[in-house]
Structures are given as structure tokens and as C-alpha cells.
MITOR-617316 format. One record per residue (C-alpha): x negated, y negated, z negated. Coordinates in steps of 0.1 Angstrom, whole numbers, padded with zeros to 4 digits. Example, Ala and Ser with C-alpha at 12.3 -4.5 7.8 and 13.67 -1.06 7.14 Angstrom:
! residues 2
<r><xx>-0123</xx><yy>0045</yy><zz>-0078</zz></r>
<r><xx>-0137</xx><yy>0011</yy><zz>-0071</zz></r>
***
This chain:
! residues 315
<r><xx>-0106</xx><yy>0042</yy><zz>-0165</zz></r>
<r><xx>-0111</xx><yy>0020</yy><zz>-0137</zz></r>
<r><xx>-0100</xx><yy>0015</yy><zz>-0099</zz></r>
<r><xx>-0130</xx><yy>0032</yy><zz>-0075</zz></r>
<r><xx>-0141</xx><yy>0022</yy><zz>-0041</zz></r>
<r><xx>-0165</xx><yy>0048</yy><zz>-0027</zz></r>
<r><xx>-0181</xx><yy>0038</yy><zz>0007</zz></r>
<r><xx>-0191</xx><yy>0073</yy><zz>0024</zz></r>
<r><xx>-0222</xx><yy>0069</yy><zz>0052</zz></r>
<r><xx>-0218</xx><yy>0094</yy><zz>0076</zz></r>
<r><xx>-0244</xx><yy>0121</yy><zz>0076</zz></r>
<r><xx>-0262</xx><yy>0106</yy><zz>0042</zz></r>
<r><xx>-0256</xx><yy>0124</yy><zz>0013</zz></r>
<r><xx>-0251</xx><yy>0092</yy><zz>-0010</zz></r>
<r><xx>-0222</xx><yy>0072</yy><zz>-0023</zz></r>
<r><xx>-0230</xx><yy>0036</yy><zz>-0020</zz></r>
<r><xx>-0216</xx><yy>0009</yy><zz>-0040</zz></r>
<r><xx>-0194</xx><yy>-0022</yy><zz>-0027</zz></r>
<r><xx>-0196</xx><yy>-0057</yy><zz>-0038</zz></r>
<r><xx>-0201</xx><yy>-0042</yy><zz>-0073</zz></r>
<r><xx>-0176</xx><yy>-0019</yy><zz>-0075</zz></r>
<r><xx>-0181</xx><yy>0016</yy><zz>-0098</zz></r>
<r><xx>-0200</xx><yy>0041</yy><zz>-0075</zz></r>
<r><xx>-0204</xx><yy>0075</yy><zz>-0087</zz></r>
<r><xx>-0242</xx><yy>0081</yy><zz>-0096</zz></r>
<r><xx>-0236</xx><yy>0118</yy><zz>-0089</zz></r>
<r><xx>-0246</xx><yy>0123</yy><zz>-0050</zz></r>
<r><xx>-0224</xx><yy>0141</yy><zz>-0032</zz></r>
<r><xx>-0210</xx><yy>0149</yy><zz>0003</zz></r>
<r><xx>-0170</xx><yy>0140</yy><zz>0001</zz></r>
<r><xx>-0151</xx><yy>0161</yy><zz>-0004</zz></r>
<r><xx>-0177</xx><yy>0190</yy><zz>-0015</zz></r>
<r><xx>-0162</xx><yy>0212</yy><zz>-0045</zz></r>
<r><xx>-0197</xx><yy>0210</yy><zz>-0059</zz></r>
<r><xx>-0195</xx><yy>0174</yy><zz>-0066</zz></r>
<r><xx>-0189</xx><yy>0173</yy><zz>-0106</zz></r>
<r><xx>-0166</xx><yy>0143</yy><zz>-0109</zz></r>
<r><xx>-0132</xx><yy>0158</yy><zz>-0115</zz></r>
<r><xx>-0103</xx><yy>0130</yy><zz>-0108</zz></r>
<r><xx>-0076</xx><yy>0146</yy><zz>-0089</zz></r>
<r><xx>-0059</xx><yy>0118</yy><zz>-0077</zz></r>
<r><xx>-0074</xx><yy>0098</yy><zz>-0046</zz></r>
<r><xx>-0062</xx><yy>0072</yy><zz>-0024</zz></r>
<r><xx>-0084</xx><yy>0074</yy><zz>0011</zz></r>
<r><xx>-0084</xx><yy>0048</yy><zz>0039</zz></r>
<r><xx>-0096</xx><yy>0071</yy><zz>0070</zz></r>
<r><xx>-0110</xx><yy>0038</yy><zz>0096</zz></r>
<r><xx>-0137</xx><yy>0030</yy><zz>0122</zz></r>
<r><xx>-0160</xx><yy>0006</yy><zz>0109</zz></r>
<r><xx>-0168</xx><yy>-0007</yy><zz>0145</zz></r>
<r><xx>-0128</xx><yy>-0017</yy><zz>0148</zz></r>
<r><xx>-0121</xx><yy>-0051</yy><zz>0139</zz></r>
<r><xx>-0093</xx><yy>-0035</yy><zz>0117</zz></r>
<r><xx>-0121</xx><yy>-0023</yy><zz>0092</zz></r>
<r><xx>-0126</xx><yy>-0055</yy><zz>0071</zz></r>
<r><xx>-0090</xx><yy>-0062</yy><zz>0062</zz></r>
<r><xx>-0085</xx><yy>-0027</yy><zz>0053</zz></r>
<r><xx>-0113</xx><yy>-0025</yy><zz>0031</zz></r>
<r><xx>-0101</xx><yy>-0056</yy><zz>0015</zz></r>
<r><xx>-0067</xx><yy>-0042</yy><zz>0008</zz></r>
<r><xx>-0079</xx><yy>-0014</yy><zz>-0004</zz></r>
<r><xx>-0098</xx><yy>-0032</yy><zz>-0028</zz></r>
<r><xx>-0071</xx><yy>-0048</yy><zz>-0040</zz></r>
<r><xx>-0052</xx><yy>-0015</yy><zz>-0047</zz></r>
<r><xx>-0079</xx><yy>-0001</yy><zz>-0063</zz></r>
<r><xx>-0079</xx><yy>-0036</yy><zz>-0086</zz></r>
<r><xx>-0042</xx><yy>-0034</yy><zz>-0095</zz></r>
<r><xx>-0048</xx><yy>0006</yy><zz>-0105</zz></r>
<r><xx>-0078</xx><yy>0003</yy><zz>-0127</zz></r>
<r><xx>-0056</xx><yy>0016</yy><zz>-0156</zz></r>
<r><xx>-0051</xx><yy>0049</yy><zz>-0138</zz></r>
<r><xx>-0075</xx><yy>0075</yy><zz>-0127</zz></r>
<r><xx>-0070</xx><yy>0075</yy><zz>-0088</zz></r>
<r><xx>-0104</xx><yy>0071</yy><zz>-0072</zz></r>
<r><xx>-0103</xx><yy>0051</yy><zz>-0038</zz></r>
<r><xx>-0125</xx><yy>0062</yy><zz>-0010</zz></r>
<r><xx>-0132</xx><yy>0046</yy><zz>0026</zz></r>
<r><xx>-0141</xx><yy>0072</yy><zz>0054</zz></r>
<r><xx>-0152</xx><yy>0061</yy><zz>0087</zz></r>
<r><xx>-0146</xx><yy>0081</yy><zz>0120</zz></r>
<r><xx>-0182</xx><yy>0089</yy><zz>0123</zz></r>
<r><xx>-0177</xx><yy>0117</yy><zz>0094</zz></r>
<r><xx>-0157</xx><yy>0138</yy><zz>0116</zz></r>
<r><xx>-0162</xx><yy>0169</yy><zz>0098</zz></r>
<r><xx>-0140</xx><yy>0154</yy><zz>0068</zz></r>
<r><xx>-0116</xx><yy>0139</yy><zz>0093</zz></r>
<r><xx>-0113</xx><yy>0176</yy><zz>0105</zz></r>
<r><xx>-0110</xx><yy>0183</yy><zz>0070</zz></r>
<r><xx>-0078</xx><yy>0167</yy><zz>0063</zz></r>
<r><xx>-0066</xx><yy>0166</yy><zz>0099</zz></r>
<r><xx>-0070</xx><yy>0131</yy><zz>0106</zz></r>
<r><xx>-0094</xx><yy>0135</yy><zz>0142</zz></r>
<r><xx>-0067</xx><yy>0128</yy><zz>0162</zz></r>
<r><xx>-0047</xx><yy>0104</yy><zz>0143</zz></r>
<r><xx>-0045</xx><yy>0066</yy><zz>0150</zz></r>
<r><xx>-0065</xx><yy>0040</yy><zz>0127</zz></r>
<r><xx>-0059</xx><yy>0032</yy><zz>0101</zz></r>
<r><xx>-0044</xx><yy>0059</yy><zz>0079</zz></r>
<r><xx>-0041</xx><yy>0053</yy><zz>0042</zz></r>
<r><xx>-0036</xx><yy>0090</yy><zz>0024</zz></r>
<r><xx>-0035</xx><yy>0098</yy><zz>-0009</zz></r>
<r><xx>-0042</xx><yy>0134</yy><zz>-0017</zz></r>
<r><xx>-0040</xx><yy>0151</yy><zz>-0053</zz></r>
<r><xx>-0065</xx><yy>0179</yy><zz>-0056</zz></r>
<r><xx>-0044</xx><yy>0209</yy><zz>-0078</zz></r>
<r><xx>-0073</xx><yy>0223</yy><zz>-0087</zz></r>
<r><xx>-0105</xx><yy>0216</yy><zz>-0074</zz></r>
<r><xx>-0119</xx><yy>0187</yy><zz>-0055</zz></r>
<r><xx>-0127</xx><yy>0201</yy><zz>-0014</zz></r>
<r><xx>-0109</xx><yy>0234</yy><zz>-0025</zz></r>
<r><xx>-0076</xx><yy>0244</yy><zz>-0012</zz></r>
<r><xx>-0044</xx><yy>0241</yy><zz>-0026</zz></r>
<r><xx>-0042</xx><yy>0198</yy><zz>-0023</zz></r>
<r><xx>-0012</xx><yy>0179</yy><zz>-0015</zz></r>
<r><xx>-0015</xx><yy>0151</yy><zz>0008</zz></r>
<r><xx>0012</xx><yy>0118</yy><zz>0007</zz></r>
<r><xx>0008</xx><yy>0094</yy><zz>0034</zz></r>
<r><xx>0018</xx><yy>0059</yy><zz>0035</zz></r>
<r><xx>0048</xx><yy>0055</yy><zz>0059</zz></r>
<r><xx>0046</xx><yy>0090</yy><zz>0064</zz></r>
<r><xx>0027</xx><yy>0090</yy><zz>0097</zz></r>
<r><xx>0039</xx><yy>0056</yy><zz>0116</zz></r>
<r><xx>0010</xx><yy>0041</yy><zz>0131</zz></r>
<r><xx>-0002</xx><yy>0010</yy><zz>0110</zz></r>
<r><xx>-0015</xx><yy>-0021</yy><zz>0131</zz></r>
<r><xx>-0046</xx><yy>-0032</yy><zz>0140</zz></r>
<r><xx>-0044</xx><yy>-0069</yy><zz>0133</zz></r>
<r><xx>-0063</xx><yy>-0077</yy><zz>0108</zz></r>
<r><xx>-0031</xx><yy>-0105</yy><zz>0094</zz></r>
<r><xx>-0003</xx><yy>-0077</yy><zz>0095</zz></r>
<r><xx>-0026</xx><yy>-0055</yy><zz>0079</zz></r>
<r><xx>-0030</xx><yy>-0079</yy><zz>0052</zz></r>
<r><xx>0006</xx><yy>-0085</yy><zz>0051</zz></r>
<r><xx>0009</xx><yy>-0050</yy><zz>0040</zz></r>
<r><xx>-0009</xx><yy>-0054</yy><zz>0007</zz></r>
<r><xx>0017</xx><yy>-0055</yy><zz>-0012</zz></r>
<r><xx>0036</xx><yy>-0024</yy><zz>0003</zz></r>
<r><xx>0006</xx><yy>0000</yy><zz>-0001</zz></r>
<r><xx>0003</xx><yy>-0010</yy><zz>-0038</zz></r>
<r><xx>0041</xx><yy>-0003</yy><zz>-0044</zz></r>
<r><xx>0035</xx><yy>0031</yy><zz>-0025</zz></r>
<r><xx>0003</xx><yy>0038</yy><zz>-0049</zz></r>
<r><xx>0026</xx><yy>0034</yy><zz>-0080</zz></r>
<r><xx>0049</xx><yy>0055</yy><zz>-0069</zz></r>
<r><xx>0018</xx><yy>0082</yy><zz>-0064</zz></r>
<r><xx>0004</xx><yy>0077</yy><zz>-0096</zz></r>
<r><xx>0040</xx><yy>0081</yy><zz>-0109</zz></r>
<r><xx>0045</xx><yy>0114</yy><zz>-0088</zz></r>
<r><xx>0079</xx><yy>0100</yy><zz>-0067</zz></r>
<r><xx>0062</xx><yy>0102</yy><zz>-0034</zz></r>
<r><xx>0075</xx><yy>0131</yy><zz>-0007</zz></r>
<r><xx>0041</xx><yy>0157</yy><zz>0002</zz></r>
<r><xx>0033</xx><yy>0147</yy><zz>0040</zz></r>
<r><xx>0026</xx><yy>0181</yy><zz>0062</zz></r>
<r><xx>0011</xx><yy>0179</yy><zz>0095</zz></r>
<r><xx>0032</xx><yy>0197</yy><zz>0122</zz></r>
<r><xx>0029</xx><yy>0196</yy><zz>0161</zz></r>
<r><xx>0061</xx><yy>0192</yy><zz>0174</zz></r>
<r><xx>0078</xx><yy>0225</yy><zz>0189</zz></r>
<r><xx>0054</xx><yy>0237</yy><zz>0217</zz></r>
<r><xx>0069</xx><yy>0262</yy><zz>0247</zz></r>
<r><xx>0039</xx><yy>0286</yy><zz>0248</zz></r>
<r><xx>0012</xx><yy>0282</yy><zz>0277</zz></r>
<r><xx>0014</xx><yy>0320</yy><zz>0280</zz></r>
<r><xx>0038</xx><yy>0342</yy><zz>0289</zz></r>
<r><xx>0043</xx><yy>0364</yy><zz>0251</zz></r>
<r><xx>0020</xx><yy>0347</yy><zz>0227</zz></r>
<r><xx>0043</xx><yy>0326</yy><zz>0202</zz></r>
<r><xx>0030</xx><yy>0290</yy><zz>0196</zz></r>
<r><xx>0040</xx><yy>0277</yy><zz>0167</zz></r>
<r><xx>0038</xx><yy>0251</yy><zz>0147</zz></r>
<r><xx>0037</xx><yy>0248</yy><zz>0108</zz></r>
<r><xx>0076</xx><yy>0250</yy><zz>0100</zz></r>
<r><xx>0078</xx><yy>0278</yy><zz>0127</zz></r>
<r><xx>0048</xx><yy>0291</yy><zz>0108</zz></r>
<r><xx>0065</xx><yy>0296</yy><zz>0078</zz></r>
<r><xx>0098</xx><yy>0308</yy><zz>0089</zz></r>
<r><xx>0082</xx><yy>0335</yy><zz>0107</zz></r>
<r><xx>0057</xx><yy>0352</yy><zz>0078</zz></r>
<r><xx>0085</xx><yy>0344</yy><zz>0057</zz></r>
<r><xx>0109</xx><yy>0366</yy><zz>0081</zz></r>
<r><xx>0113</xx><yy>0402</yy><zz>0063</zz></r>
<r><xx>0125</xx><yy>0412</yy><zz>0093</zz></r>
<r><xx>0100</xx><yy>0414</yy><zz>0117</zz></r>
<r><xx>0060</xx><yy>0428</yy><zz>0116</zz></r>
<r><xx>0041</xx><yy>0392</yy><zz>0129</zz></r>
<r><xx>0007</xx><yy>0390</yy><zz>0141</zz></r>
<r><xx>-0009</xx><yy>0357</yy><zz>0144</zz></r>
<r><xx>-0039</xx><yy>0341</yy><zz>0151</zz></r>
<r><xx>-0055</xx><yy>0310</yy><zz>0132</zz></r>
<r><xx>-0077</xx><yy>0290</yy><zz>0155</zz></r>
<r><xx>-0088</xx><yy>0254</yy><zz>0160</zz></r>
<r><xx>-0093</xx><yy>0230</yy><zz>0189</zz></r>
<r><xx>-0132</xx><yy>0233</yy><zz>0182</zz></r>
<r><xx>-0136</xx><yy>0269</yy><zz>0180</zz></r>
<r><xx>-0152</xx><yy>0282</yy><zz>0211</zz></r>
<r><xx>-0149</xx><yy>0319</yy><zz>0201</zz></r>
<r><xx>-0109</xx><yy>0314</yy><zz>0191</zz></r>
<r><xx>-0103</xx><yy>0305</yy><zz>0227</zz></r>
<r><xx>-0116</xx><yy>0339</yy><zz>0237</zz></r>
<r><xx>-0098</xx><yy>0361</yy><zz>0212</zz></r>
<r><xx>-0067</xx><yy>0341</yy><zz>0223</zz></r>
<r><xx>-0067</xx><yy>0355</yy><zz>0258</zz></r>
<r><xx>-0075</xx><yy>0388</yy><zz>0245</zz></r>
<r><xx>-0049</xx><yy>0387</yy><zz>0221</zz></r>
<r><xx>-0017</xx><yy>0376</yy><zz>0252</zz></r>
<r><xx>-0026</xx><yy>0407</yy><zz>0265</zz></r>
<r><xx>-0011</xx><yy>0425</yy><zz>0232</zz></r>
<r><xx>0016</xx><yy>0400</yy><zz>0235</zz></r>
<r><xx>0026</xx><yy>0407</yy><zz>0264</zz></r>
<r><xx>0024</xx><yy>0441</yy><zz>0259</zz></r>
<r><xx>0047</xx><yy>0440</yy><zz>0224</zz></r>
<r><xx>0069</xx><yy>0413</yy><zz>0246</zz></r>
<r><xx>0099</xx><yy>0439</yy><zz>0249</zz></r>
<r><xx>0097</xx><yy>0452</yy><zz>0212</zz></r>
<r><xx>0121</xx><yy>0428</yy><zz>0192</zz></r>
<r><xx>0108</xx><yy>0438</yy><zz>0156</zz></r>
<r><xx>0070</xx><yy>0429</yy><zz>0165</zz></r>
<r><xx>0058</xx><yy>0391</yy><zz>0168</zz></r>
<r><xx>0031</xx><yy>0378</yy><zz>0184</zz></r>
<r><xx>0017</xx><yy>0338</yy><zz>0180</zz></r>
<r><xx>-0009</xx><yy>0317</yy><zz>0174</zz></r>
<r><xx>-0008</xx><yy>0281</yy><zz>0152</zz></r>
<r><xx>-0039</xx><yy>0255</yy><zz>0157</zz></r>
<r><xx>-0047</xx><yy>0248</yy><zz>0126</zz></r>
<r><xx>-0060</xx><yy>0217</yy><zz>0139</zz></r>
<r><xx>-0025</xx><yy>0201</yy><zz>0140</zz></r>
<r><xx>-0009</xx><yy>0219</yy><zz>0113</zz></r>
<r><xx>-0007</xx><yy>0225</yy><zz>0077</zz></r>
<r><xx>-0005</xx><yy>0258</yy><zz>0058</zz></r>
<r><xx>0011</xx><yy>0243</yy><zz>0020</zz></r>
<r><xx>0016</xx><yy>0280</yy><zz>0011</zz></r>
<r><xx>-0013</xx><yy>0286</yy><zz>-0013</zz></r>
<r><xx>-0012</xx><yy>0322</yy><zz>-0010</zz></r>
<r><xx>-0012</xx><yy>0320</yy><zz>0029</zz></r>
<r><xx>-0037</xx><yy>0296</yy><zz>0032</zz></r>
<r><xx>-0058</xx><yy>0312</yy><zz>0009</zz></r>
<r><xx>-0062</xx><yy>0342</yy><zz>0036</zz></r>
<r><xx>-0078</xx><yy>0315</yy><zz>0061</zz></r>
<r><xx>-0112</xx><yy>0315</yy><zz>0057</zz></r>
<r><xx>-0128</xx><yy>0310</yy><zz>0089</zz></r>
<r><xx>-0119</xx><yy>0309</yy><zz>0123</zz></r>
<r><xx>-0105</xx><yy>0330</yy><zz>0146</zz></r>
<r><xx>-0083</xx><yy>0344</yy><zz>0120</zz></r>
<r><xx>-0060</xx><yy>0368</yy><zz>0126</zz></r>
<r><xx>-0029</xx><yy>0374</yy><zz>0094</zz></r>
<r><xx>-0010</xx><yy>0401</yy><zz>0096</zz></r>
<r><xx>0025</xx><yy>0397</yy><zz>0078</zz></r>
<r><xx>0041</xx><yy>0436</yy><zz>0077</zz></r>
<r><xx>0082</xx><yy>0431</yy><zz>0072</zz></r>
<r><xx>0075</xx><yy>0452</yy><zz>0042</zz></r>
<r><xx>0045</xx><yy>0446</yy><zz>0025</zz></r>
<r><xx>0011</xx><yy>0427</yy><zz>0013</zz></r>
<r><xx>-0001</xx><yy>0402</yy><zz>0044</zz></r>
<r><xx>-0038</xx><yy>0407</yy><zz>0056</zz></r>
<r><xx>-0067</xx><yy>0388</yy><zz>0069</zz></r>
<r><xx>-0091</xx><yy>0398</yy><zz>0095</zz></r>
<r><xx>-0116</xx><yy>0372</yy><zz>0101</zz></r>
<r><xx>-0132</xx><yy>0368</yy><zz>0132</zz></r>
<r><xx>-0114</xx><yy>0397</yy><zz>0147</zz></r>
<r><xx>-0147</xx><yy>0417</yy><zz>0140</zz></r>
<r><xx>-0136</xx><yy>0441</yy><zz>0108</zz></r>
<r><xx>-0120</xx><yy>0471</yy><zz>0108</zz></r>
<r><xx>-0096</xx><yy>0477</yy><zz>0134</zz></r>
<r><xx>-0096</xx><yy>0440</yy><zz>0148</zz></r>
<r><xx>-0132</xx><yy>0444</yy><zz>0161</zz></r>
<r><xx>-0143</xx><yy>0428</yy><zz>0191</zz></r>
<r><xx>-0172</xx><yy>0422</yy><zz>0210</zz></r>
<r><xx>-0181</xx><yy>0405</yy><zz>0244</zz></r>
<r><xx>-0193</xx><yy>0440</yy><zz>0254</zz></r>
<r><xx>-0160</xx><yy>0460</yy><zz>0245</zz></r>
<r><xx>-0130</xx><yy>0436</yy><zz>0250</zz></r>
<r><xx>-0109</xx><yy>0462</yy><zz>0272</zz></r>
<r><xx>-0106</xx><yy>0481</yy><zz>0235</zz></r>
<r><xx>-0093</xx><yy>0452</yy><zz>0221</zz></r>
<r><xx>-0056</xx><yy>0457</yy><zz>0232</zz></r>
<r><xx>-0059</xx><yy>0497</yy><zz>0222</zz></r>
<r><xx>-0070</xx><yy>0488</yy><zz>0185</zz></r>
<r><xx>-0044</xx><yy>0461</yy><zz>0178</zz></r>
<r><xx>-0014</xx><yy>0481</yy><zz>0190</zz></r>
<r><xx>-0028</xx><yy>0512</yy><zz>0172</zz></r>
<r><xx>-0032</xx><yy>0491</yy><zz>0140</zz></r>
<r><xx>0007</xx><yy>0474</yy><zz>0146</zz></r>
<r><xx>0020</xx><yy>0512</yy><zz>0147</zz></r>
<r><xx>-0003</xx><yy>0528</yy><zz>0118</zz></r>
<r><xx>0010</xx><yy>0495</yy><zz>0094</zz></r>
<r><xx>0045</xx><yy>0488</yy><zz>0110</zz></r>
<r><xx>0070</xx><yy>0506</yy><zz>0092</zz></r>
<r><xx>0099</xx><yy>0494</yy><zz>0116</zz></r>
<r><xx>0079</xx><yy>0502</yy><zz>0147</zz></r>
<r><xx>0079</xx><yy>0541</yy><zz>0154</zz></r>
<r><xx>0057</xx><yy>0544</yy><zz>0186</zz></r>
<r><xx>0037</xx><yy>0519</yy><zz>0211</zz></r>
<r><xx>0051</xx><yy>0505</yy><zz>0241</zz></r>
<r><xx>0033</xx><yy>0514</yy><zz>0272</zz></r>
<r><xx>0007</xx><yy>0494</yy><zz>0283</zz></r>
<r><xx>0019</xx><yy>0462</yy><zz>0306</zz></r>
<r><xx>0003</xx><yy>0456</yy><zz>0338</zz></r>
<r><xx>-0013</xx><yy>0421</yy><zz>0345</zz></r>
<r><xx>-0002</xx><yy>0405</yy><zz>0376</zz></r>
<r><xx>-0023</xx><yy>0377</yy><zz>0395</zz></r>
<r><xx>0004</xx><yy>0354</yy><zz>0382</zz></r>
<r><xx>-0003</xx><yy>0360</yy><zz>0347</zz></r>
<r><xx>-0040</xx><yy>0360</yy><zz>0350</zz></r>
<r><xx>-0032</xx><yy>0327</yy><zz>0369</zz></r>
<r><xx>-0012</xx><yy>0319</yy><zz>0342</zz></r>
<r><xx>-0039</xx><yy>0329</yy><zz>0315</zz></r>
<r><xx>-0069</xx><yy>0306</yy><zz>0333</zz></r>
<r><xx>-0042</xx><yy>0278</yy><zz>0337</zz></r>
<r><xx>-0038</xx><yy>0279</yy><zz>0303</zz></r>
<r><xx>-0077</xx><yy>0282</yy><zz>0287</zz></r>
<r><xx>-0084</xx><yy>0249</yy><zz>0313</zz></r>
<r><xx>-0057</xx><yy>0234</yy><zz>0298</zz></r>
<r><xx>-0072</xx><yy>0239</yy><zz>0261</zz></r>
<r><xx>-0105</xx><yy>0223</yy><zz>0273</zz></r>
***
């Protein structure tokens, strides 16, 4: 096998070869599952070619790729103009450079992948000399990948206090400790910091959270998927578009609603007053540690204060 370079041009569907290194002939969009080369092992440098930064990096990573030619690890550069793969792997609000290696379990662009990051999210420089400097690090760091003793990296925002006055926001460990609470019915909404439509259903969806506020065994929150990872493969494999809304029962099988727009999660710009009615009717028909439905709670002009202070804040 040999070390790979692929150089992928924003919005062309082509890899391009680099000073005569292997290209795949196959043309592709990275990382779509329908491309038919199979390595599962990749080493990406995420950059912005318009950064003096870009050159040296390249370089290095064509030097790693060089002294791992004997393994199968292909090495891709990705420029900040792709943002819908930087979205893809959560990198659209890192700092450049970032050099990730990622092992696909199963399928290349398919959920579940693991992700390893090289000093495991400190920011590298940006002179092109220190960069350099690092060569040698970063192909100690890609041994220790191909040889599988590298620690998985998981994106997590740092504990948030929530905007709102009920709705949970959580982050990735808080995430998983709470659909992994048996204890508790939780309710939780998937969105993203580019999903219009999830910024509605979110203010919809305080109003239940306010309403379930008093009622210790029911939970109400929300995680940006943005900024977190889901490394739960059955979880994860309930997100499938955004807004999401899981449903994790203390006894029982999770669920996925997406969009808010099937059965009793449905929601329209025209009928949002019967959004609150049809979650908490859902909570108590599933629940089987909730027995009846707090009454309703009564916005004040502080909370919908509160509430527009909040969706400003998200813009």
C-alpha cells in the first residue's frame, strides 16, 4: 500500500493529485459513503489555503504520509471553504490547523467513526517554522494510530447554565449521563447552530419545560450537535436530521421524532399553541413513572423576555 495525499477542491467533485502523489481515480465528494475506496484509517489536516500556515502543513503532511506508505491510512487536506465537511466532523469553529485522524468502523461518511486528534484539541501554531518543528511529533502520533494506542477525541461544550428558565442544556457527557439515567423519562432535542427551524421548535419546546419544571422524574434539554459528539452508536443512529427530538422512557426502547412533524410531535407554523398539549399528552401516555400532567404554567413578560433574550442570543 502506499501513503495518500488527497487535495479536496471545494465544491468540485474531483480529487486532484499533488506533486505526483497517488490520487484516487474514483471521483468522489469526501467523505460520501458512495465513494468505493474502502480504507478506514485517515489522517486529515482541516486548513485555510489562504493562511500562510497552509504550505508548511501540507508539507508535513506529506512527509507523514511518506513515512506511512507501508500502512493503509489515506491522508487528506481539507480547506475551510468545504464547510459542509467541516460541519461534518465538527471542525467549523475550531482554530487552524487541526490534524485528525478518524477510523471509519464501518463505512466511509457513515456513522459510527472514531476520531483521534493530535494534542487532543490544543491549538497548533501558525508559524510556518514551529509547524515544521512539529514533523516529527505528528509522525510519532500517526504510529501510535496505526498501532491503535491513541485515546478517541469527543467534542464537548463545556457545562452551559441554560439560556432558559427549564430547558436542560447539555453537553455531550451530560448527554449521556442523562439517557443513560433509568431513573428519569428525558426529552431532548437535537439541533444545530445552522438550523433555522430548530431555533423555533426550541422556544416551543421551553414552554413544555417549563411546564414539566416541578415534576422531578421528567427531563427536559436540548444538546447542539454542533459542538458535541454522540459516540453511542445506537443513540446516534436515532439522529437523522434536524430538529430531532429523542425520547429516552426510564423503562423502555428510546424514540426519534424527526422534525417534530410525526405523530404526536407534530407542529406547524399554523398550530404551535397545540404543540405544548401533544408533548405533555405523549410524556403521560409513554411515562410509566409519571401518573398525570402538571397543570399548565403561565408565561410571564419575564420569561417571554427571557425567551427573545435568548433566540437573539443564538443569532
Amino acid at each position: 500500500c502506499f501513503g495518500l495525499v488527497w487535495i479536496v477542491a471545494a465544491g468540485q467533485n474531483f480529487l486532484a493529485p499533488r506533486n505526483g502523489v497517488i490520487h484516487l481515480p474514483k471521483m468522489c465528494d469526501y467523505p460520501d459513503p458512495e465513494c468505493e475506496y474502502t480504507i478506514r484509517d485517515q489522517v486529515i489536516l482541516f486548513t485555510d489555503r489562504t493562511q500562510d500556515f497552509h504550505a508548511a502543513c501540507v508539507a508535513v503532511l506529506q512527509a507523514m504520509a511518506w513515512k506511512h506508505a507501508e500502512n493503509e491510512i489515506l491522508h487528506i487536506t481539507m480547506d475551510y471553504s468545504d464547510m459542509a465537511t467541516f460541519r461534518f466532523f465538527k471542525m467549523h469553529d475550531e482554530q487552524l490547523p487541526v490534524f485528525l485522524a478518524v477510523h471509519w468502523e464501518k463505512e466511509m461518511g457513515k456513522h459510527p467513526f472514531v476520531k483521534y486528534r493530535f494534542q487532543d484539541g490544543d491549538a497548533l501554531p501558525t508559524v510556518s517554522a514551529e509547524l515544521q518543528q512539529l514533523q516529527p511529533a505528528l509522525i510519532g502520533w500517526e504510529s501510535r494510530f496505526a498501532s491503535g494506542q491513541l485515546v478517541p477525541w469527543r467534542k464537548s461544550e463545556p457545562h452551559l447554565a441554560s439560556r432558559s428558565v427549564a430547558t436542560v442544556h447539555l453537553n455531550a457527557s451530560e448527554f449521556e449521563d442523562l439517557y443513560s439515567n433509568t431513573s428519569v423519562d428525558a426529552l431532548v432535542l437535537i439541533s444545530t447552530d445552522f438550523c433555522p427551524s430548530c431555533k423555533r421548535v426550541e422556544r416551543d419546546l421551553e414552554q413544555v419545560a417549563r411546564r414539566f419544571a416541578p415534576v422531578d422524574s421528567v427531563v427536559i434539554g436540548k444538546l447542539d450537535f454542533s459542538h458535541n459528539d454522540v459516540v453511542d452508536e445506537a443513540v446516534s443512529n436515532l439522529i437523522k436530521g434536524y430538529p430531532c427530538i429523542l425520547f429516552f422512557p426510564a423503562e423502555g426502547t428510546p424514540r426519534s421524532f424527526l422534525g417534530c412533524d410525526s405523530m404526536n410531535f407534530a407542529w406547524t407554523d399554523r398550530d404551535r399553541t397545540g404543540f405544548e398539549d401533544r408533548v405533555t399528552n405523549f410524556l403521560v401516555l409513554e411515562s410509566k413513572v409519571l401518573q398525570t400532567p402538571p397543570p399548565k404554567y403561565n408565561a410571564t413578560f419575564e420569561d417571554d423576555t427571557e425567551l427573545l433574550d435568548g433566540a437573539l442570543g443564538e443569532l
